[in-house]
C-alpha positions as a Markdown table, in Angstrom:
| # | Residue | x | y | z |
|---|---|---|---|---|
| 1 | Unk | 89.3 | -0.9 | 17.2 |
| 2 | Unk | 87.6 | -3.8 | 19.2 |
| 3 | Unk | 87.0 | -5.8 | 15.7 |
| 4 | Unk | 90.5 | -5.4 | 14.8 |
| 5 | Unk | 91.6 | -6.2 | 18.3 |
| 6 | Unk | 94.1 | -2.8 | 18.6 |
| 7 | Unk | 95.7 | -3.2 | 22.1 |
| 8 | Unk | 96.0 | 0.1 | 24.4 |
| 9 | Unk | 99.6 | -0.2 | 24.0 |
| 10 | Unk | 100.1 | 0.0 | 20.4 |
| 11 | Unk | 97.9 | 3.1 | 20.7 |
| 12 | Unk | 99.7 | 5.0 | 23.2 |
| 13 | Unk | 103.0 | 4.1 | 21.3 |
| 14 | Unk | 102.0 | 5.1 | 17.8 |
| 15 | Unk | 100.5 | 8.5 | 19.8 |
| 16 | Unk | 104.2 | 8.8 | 21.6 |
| 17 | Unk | 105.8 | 8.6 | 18.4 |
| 18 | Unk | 103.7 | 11.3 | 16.3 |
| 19 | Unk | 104.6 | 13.7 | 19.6 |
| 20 | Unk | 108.2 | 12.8 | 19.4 |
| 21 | Unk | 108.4 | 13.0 | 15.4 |
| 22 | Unk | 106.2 | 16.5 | 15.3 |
| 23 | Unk | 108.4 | 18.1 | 18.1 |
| 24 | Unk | 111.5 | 17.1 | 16.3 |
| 25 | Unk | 110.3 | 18.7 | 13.2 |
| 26 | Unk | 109.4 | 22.2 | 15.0 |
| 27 | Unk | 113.0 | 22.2 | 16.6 |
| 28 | Unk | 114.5 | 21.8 | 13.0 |
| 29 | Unk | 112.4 | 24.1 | 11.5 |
| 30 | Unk | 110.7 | 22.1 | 9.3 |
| 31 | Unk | 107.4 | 23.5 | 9.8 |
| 32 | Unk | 108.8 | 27.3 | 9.9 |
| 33 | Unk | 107.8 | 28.3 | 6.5 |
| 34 | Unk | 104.4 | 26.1 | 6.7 |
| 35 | Unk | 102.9 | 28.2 | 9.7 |
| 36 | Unk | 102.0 | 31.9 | 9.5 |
| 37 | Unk | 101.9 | 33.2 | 13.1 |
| 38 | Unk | 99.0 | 34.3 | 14.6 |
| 39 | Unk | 99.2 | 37.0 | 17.3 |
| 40 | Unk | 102.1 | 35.8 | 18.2 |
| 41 | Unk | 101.4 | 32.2 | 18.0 |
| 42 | Unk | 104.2 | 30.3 | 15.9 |
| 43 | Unk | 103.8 | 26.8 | 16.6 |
| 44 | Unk | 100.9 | 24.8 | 18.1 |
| 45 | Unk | 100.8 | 24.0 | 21.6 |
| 46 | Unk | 99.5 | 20.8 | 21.9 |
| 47 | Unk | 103.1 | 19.0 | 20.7 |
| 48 | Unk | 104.0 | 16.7 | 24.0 |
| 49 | Unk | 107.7 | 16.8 | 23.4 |
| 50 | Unk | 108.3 | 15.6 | 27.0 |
| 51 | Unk | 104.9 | 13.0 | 26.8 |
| 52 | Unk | 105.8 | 9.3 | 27.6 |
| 53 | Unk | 104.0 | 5.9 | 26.7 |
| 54 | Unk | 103.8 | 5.7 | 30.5 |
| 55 | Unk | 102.3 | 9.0 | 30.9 |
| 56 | Unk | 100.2 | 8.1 | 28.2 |
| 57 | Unk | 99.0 | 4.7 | 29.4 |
| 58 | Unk | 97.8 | 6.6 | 32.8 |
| 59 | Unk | 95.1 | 8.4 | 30.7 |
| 60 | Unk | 91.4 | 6.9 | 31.3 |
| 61 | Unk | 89.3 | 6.3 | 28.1 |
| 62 | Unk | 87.5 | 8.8 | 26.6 |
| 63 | Unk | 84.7 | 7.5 | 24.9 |
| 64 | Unk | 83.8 | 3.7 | 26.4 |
| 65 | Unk | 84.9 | 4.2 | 29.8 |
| 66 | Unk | 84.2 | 0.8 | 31.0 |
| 67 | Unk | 87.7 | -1.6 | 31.5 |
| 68 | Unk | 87.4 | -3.0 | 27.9 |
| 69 | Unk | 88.0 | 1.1 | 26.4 |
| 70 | Unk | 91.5 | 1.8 | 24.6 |
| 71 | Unk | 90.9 | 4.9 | 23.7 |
| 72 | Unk | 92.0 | 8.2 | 25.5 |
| 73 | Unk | 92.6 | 11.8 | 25.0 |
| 74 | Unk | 96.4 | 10.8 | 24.5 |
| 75 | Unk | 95.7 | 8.1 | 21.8 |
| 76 | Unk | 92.8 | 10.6 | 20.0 |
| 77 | Unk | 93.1 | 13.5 | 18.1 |
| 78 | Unk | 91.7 | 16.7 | 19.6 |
| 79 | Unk | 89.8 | 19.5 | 17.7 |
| 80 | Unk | 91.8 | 22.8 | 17.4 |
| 81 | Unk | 91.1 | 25.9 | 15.7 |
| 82 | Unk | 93.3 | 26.6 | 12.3 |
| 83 | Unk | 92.7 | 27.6 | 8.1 |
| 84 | Unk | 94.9 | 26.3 | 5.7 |
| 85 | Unk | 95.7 | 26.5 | 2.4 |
| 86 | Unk | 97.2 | 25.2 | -1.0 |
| 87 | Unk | 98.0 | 26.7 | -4.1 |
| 88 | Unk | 97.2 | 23.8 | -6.8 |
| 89 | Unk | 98.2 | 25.1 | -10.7 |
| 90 | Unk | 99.0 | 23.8 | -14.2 |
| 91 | Unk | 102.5 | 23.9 | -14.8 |
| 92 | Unk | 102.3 | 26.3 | -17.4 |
| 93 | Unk | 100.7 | 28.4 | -14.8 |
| 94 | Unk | 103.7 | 28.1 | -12.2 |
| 95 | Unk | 106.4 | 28.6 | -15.0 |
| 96 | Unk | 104.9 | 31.8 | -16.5 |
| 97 | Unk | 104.1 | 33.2 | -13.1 |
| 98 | Unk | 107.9 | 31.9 | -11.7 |
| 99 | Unk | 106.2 | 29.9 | -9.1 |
| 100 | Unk | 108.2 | 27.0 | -7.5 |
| 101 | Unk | 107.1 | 23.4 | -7.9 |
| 102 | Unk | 107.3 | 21.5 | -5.3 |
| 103 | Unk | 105.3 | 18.4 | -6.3 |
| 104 | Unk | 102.5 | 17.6 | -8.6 |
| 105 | Unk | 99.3 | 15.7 | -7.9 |
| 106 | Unk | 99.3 | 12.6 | -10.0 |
| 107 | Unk | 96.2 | 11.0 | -8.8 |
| 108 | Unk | 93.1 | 11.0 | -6.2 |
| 109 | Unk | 90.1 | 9.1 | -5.2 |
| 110 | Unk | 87.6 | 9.3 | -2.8 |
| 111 | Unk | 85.2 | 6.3 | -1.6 |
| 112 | Unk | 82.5 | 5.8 | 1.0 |
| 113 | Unk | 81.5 | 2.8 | 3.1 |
| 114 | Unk | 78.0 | 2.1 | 4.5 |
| 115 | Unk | 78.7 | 2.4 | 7.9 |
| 116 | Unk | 75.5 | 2.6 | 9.3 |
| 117 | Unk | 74.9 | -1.0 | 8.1 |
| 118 | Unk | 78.1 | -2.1 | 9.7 |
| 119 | Unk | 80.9 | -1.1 | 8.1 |
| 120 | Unk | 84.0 | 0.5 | 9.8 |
| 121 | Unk | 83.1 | 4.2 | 9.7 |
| 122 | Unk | 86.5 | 5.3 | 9.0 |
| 123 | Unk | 87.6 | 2.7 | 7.0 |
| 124 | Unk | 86.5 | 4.1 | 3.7 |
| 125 | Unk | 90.3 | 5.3 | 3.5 |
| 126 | Unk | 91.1 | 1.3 | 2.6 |
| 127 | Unk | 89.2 | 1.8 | -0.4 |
| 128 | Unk | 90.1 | 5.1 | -1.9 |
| 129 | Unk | 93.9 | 3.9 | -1.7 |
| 130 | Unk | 93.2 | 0.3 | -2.8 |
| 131 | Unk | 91.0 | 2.0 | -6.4 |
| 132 | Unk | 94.0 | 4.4 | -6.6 |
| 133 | Unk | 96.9 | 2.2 | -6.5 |
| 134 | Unk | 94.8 | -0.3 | -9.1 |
| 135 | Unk | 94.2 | 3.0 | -11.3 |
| 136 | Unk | 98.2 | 3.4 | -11.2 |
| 137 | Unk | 99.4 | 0.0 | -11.6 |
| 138 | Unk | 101.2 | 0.3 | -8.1 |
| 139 | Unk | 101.6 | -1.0 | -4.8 |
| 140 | Unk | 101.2 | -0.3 | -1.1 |
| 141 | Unk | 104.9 | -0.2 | -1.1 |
| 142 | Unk | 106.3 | 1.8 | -4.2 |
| 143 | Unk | 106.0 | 5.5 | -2.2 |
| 144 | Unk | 108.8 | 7.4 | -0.4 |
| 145 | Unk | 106.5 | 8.7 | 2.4 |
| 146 | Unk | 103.1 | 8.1 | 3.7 |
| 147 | Unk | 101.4 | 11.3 | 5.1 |
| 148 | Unk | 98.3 | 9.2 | 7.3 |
| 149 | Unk | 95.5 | 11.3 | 8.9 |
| 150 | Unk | 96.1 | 10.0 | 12.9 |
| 151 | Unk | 92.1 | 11.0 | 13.4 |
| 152 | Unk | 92.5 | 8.2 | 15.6 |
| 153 | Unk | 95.9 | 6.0 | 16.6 |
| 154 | Unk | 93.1 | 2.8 | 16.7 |
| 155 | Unk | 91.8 | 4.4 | 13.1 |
| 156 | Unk | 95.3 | 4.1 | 11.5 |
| 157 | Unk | 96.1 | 0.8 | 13.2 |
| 158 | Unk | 92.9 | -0.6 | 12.1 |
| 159 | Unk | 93.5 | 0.7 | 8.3 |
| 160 | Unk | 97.4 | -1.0 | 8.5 |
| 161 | Unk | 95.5 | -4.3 | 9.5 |
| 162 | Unk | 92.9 | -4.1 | 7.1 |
| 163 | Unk | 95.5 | -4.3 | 4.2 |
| 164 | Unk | 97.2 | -6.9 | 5.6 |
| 165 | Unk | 94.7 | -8.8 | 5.9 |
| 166 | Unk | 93.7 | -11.9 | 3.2 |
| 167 | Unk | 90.1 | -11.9 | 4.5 |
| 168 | Unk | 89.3 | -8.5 | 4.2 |
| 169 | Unk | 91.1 | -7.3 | 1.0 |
| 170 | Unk | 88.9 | -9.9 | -0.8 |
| 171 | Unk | 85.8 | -9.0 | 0.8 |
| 172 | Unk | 86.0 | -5.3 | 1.3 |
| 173 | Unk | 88.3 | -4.9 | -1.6 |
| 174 | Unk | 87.7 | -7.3 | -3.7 |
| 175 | Unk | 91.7 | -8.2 | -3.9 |
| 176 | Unk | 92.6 | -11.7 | -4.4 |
| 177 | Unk | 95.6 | -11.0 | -2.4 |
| 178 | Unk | 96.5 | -8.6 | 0.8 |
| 179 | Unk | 98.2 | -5.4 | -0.3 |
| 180 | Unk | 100.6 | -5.7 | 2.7 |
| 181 | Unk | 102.5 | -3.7 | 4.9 |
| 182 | Unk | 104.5 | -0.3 | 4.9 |
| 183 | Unk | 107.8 | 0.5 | 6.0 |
| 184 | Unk | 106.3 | 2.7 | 9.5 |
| 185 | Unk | 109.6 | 4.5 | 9.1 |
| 186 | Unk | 108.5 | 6.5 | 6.1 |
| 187 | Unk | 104.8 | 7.0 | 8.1 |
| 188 | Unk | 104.0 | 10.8 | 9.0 |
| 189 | Unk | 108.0 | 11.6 | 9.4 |
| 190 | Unk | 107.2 | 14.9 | 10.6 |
| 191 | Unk | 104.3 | 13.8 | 12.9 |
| 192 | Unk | 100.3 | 13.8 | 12.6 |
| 193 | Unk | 97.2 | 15.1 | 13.8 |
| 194 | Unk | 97.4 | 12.8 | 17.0 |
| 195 | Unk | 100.4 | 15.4 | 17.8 |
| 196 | Unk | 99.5 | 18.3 | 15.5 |
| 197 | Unk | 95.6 | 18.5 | 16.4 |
| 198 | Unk | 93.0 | 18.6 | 13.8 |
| 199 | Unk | 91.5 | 21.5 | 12.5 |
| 200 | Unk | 88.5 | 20.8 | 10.0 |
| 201 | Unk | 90.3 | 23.8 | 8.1 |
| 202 | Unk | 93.5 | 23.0 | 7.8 |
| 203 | Unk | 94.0 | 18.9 | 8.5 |
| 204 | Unk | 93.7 | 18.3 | 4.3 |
| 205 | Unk | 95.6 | 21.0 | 3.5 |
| 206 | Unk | 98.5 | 20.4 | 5.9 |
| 207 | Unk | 98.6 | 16.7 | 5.2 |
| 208 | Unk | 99.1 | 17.9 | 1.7 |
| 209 | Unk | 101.4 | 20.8 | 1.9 |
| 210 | Unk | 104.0 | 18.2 | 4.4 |
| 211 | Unk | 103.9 | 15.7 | 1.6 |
| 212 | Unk | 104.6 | 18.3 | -1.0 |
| 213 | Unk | 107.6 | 19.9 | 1.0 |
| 214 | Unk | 109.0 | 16.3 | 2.1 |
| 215 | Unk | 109.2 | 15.2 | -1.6 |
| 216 | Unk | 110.6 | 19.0 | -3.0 |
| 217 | Unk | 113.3 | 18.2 | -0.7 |
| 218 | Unk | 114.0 | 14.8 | -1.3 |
| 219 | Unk | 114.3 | 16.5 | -4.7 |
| 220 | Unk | 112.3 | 13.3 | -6.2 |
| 221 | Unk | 110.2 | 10.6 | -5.0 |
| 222 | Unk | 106.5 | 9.8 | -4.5 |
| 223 | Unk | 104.3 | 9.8 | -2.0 |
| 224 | Unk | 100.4 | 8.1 | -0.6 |
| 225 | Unk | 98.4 | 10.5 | 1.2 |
| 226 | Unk | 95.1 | 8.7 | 3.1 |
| 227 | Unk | 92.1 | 10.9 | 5.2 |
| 228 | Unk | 89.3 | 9.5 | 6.7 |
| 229 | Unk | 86.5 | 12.0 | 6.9 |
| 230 | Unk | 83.2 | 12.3 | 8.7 |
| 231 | Unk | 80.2 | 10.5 | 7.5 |
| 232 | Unk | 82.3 | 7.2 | 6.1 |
| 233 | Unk | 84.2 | 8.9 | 3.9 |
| 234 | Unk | 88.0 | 8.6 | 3.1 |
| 235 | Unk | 90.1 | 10.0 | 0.2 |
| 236 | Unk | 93.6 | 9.3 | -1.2 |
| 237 | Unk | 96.2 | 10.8 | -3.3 |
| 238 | Unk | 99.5 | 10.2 | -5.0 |
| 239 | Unk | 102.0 | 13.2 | -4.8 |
| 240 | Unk | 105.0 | 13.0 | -7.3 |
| 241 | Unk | 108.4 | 15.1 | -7.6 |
């Protein structure tokens, strides 16, 4: 976050808008046949509908706590407790056992950076999506939605730098151009972990199963899904419909 030079503000803000987009989604049901209630529980509790950038920017940093920190328990996701899962067939499988379809994986990487010599330790993410869109002969912008892992809001601003950036795409990705921007319209519609929480049992498969159901009822469309994980690790798929 320093490197990149991610201000406090656009950290609170992209935090404010996963709370606002993830309660929005509860109210219209979106996530009603996603969750299976849990001793009553039907939705999480950690969704800020009523949260603010000002509330937000009133939060003291979590983790360097001097004046030069940015990042908070607002701006950060927290750990909560969940399971999830994802039932991934053929199609031959789904048709003879009348199962619906509601998108298909097309493609997936994972990659790894050496962090511990300096690299951005959840950065790998800028990799696995850079291999994959090579692999498919596509860019950053030819996909409908973007379903982002918000482990971090400085995490996902750094990664929307990093491919925007000439010096790094050549020399982290070996690009001889920046892949460029998104539309941060079509970016976690339905909110993200920074909202959501992040359960190490249930973050992949959530990402997943939001992408799957945005693009079944879209009806067609594709979409880039991008996860840092622990240890410098990040992977990335392409759901189709």
């Amino acid at each position: 976050v320093k490197e990149w030079k991610i201000t406090r503000e656009a950290q609170d803000q992209l935090a404010y808008e996963s709370h606002m987009k993830a309660s929005k989604a509860y109210k219209e049901g979106f996530y009603s046949d996603l969750i299976v209630p849990f001793k009553g529980a039907t939705h999480d509790t950690i969704v800020r509908e009523d949260t603010t950038p000002e509330k937000l920017s009133k939060l003291k940093p979590a983790f360097d706590k001097s004046k030069d920190g940015t990042l908070t328990a607002g701006n950060s996701t927290l750990f909560s407790d969940g399971a999830g899962a994802v039932l991934l067939t053929s199609e031959n499988f789904a048709q003879q056992n009348n199962l619906s379809v509601q998108a298909f994986v097309a493609d997936a990487e994972s990659a790894a950076v050496d962090y511990v010599h300096g690299a951005g330790l959840l950065m790998a993410p800028t990799l696995a999506v850079s291999r994959l869109l090579q692999r498919n002969n596509l860019t950053l912008q030819d996909f409908d939605f973007y379903e982002i892992h918000e482990a971090f809001a400085g995490q996902v601003l750094c990664t929307l730098e990093a491919w925007e950036s000439s010096a790094y795409c050549r020399s982290a990705l070996d690009l001889s151009q920046p892949m460029g921007s998104i539309d941060r319209n079509k970016m976690n519609v339905k909110g993200g972990s920074l909202a959501l929480g992040h359960p190490f049992g249930a973050t992949g498969s959530r990402v997943v199963a939001t992408m799957a159901k945005l693009l079944h009822e879209k009806g067609s469309g594709r979409g880039l899904i991008s996860v840092c994980t622990a240890g410098g690790m990040g992977v990335a798929a392409i759901l189709e419909k």
